[in-house]
C-alpha beads as a LAMMPS data file, in Angstrom:
LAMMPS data file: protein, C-alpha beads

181 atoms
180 bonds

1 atom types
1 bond types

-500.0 500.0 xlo xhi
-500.0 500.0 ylo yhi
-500.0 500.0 zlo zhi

Masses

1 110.0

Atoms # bond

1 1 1 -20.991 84.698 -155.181
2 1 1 -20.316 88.076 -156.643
3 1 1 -18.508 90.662 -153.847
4 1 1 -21.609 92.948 -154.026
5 1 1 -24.030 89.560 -152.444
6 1 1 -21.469 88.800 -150.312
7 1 1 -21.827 92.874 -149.222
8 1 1 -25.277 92.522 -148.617
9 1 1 -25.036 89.011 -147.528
10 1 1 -23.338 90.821 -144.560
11 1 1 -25.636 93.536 -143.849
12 1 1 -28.303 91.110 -143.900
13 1 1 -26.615 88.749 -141.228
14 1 1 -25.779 92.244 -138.920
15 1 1 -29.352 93.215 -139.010
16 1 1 -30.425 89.918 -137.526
17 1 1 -28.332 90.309 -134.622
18 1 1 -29.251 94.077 -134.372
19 1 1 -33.130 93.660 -134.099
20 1 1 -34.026 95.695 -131.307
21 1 1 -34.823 94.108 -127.889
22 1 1 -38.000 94.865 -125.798
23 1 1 -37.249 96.828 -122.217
24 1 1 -35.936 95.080 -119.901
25 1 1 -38.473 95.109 -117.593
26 1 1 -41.175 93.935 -120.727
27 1 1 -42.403 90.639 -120.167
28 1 1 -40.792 88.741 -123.422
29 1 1 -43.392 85.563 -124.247
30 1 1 -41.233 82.957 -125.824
31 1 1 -41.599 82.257 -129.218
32 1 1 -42.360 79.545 -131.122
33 1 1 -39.898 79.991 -134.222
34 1 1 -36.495 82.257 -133.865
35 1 1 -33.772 83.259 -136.729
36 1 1 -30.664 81.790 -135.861
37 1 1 -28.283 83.758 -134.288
38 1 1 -30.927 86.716 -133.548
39 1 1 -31.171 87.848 -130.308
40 1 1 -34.413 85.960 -129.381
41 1 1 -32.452 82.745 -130.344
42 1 1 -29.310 84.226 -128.419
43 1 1 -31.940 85.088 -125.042
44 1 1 -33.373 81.534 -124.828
45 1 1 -29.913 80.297 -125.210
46 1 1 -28.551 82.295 -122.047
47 1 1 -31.301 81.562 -120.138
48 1 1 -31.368 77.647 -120.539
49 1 1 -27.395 78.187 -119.661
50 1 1 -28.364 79.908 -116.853
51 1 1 -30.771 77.272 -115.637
52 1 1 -27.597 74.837 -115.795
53 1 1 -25.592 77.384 -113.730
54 1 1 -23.086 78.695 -116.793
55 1 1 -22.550 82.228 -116.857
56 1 1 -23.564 83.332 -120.440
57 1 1 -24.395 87.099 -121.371
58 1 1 -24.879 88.457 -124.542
59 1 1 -22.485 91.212 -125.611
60 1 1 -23.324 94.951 -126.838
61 1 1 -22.523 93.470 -130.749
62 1 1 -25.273 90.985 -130.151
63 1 1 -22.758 88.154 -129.702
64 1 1 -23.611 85.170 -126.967
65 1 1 -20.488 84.638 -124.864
66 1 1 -19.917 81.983 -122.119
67 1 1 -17.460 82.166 -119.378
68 1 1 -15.374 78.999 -118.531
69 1 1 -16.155 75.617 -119.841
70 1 1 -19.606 74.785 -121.248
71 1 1 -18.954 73.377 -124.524
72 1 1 -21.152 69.934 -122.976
73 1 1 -24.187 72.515 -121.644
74 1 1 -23.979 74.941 -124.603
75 1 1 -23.886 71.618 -126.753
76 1 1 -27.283 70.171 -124.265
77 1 1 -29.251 73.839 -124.862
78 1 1 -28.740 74.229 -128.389
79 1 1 -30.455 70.126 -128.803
80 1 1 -32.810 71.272 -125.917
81 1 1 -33.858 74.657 -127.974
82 1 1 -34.582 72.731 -131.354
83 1 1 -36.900 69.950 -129.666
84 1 1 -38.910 73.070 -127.812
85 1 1 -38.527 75.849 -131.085
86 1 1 -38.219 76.024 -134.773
87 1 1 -34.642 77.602 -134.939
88 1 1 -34.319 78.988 -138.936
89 1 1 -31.710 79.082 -140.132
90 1 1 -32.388 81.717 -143.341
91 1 1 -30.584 81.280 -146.641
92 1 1 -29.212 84.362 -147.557
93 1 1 -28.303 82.831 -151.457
94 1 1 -32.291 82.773 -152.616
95 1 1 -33.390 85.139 -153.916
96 1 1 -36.959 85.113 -152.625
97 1 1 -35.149 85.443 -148.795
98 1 1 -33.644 88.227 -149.947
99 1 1 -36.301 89.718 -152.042
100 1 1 -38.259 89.630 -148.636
101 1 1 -35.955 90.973 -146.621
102 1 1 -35.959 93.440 -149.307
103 1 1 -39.430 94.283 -148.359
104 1 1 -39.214 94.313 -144.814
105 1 1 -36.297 96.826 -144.942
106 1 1 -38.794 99.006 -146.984
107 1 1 -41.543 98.877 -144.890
108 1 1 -39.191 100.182 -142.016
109 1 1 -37.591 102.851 -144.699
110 1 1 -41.339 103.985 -145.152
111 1 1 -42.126 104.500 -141.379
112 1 1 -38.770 106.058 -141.304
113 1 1 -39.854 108.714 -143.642
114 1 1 -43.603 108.441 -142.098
115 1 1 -41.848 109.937 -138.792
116 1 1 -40.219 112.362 -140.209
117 1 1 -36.454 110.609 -139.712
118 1 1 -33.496 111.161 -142.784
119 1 1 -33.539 108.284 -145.085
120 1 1 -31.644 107.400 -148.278
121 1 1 -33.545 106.387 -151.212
122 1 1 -33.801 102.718 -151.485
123 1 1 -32.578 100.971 -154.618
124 1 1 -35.008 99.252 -156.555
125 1 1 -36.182 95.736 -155.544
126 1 1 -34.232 94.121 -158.247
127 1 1 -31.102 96.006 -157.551
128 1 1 -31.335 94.723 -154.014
129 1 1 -31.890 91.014 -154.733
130 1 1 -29.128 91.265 -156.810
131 1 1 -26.562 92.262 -154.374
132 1 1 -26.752 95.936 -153.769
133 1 1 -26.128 97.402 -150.046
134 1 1 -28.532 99.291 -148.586
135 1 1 -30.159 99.854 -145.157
136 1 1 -33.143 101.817 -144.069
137 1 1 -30.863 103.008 -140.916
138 1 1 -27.895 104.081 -142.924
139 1 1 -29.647 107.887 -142.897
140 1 1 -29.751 107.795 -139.158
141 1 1 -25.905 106.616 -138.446
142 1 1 -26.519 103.417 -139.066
143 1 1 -27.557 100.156 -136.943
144 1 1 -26.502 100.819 -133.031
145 1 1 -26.735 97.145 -131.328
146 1 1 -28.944 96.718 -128.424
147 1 1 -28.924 92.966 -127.718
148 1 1 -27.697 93.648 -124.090
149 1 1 -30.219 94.732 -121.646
150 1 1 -26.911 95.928 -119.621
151 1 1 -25.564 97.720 -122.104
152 1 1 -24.195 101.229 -121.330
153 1 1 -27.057 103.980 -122.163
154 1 1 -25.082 107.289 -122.323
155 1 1 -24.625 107.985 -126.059
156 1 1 -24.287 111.324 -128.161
157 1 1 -26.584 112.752 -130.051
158 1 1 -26.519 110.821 -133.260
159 1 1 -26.570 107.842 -131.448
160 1 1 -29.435 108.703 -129.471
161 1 1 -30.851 109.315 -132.972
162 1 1 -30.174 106.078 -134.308
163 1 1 -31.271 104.106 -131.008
164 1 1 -35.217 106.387 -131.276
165 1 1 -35.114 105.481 -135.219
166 1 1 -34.470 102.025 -134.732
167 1 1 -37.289 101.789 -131.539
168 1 1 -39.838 104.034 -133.319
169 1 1 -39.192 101.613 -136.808
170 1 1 -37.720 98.525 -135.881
171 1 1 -36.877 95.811 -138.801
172 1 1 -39.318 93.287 -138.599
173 1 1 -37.965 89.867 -140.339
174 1 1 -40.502 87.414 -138.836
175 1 1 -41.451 87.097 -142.782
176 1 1 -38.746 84.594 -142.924
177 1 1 -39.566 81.982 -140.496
178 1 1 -42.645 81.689 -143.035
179 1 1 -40.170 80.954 -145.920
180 1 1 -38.179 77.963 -146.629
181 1 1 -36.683 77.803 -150.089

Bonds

1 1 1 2
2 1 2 3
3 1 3 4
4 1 4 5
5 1 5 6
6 1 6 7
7 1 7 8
8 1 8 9
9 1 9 10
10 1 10 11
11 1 11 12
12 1 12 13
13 1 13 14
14 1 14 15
15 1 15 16
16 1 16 17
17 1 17 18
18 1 18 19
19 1 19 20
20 1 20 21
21 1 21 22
22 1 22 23
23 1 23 24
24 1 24 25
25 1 25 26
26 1 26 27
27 1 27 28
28 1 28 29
29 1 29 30
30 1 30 31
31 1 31 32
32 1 32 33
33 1 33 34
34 1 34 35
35 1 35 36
36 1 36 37
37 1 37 38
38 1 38 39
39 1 39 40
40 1 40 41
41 1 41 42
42 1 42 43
43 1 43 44
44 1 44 45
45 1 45 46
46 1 46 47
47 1 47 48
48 1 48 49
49 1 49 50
50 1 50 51
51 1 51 52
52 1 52 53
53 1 53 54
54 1 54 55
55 1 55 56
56 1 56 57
57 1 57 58
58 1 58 59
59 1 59 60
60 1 60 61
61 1 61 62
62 1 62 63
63 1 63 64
64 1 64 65
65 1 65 66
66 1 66 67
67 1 67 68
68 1 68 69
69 1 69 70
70 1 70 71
71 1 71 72
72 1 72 73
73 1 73 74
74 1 74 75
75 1 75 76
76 1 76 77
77 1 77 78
78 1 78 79
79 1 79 80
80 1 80 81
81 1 81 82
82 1 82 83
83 1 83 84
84 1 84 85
85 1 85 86
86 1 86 87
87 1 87 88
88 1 88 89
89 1 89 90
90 1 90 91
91 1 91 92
92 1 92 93
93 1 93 94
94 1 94 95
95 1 95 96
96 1 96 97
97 1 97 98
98 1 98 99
99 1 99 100
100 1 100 101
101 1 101 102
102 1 102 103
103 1 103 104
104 1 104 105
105 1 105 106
106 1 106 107
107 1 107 108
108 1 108 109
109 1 109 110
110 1 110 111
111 1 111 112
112 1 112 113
113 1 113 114
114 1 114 115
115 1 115 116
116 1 116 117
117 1 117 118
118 1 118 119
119 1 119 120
120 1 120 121
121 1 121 122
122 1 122 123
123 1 123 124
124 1 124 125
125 1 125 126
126 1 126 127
127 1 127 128
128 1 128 129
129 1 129 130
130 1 130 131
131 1 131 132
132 1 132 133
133 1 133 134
134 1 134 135
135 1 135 136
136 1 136 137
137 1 137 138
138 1 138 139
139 1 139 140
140 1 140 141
141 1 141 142
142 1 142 143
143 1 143 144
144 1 144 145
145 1 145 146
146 1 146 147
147 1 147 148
148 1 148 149
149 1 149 150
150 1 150 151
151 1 151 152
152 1 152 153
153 1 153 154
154 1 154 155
155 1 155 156
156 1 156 157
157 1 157 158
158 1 158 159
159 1 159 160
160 1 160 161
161 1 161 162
162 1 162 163
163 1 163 164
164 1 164 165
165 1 165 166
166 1 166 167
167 1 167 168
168 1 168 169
169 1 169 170
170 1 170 171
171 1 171 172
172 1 172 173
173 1 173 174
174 1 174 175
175 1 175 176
176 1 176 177
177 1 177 178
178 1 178 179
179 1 179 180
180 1 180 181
């Protein structure tokens, strides 16, 4: 795979963990299909741990961490999550998962602009697929990570900038769980 796919590749597999999460005092419904390693899939995952008393958080980079040994009840959620959800697992080498993700990211870049935040012209479609990197947040200081409800909320201006952008316009990749190649 050419370095410029594997470039995107990445930013592709960052923006799933960086979708922005609901308030924490929102009542979440639980969903019926998550991306793998998004933090929906990382949520359910720390609260079935929970239910078996392991300590699991998930960390301000979107990460799901466990504290001592529960490699046996980590193992027991992840077979207990696929009987009760559709965990997809996206394949970032088609090019029609890309070219949709493609289109998602535009849509955001377009409310972006709608709400009068700085944006950086998108390359074209093609461009994309073929391995180009490009985000509609890169304008805005890029994706902040807020997969932790805990997480710290002082931040500086262009933070705070990035964190509005990102709530006013999230990414919205539920397009995928649609598409198997």
């Amino acid at each position: 795979m050419p370095k410029s796919i594997r470039n995107g590749v990445a930013w592709l597999l960052v923006l799933i963990a960086c979708t922005p999460t609901p308030s924490p005092n929102a009542e979440t419904p639980r969903p019926t299909a998550v991306l793998a390693g998004s933090p929906d899939h990382h949520r359910l995952l720390r609260d079935c741990l929970a239910q078996r008393g392991v300590a699991a958080a998930i960390t301000p980079q979107g990460a799901l961490t466990v504290t001592g040994q529960a490699g046996e009840a980590v193992e027991a959620c992840r077979r207990e999550l696929a009987r009760s959800v559709e965990v997809v697992q996206p394949d970032w080498s088609d090019r029609e998962t890309r070219r949709l993700t493609y289109r998602a990211l535009l849509d955001t870049y377009r409310c972006l602009q709608q709400n009068g935040y700085p944006t950086r012209e998108p390359p074209s479609e093609e461009a994309y697929v073929e391995g180009t990197a490009w985000h509609p947040y890169d304008a805005v200081g890029g994706i902040i990570v807020t997969a932790d409800e805990t997480a710290d909320t002082s931040v500086d201006d262009a933070t705070a900038l990035a964190l509005e952008a990102q709530q006013t316009c999230p990414v919205d990749l539920s397009l995928l769980l649609d598409h198997t190649p």
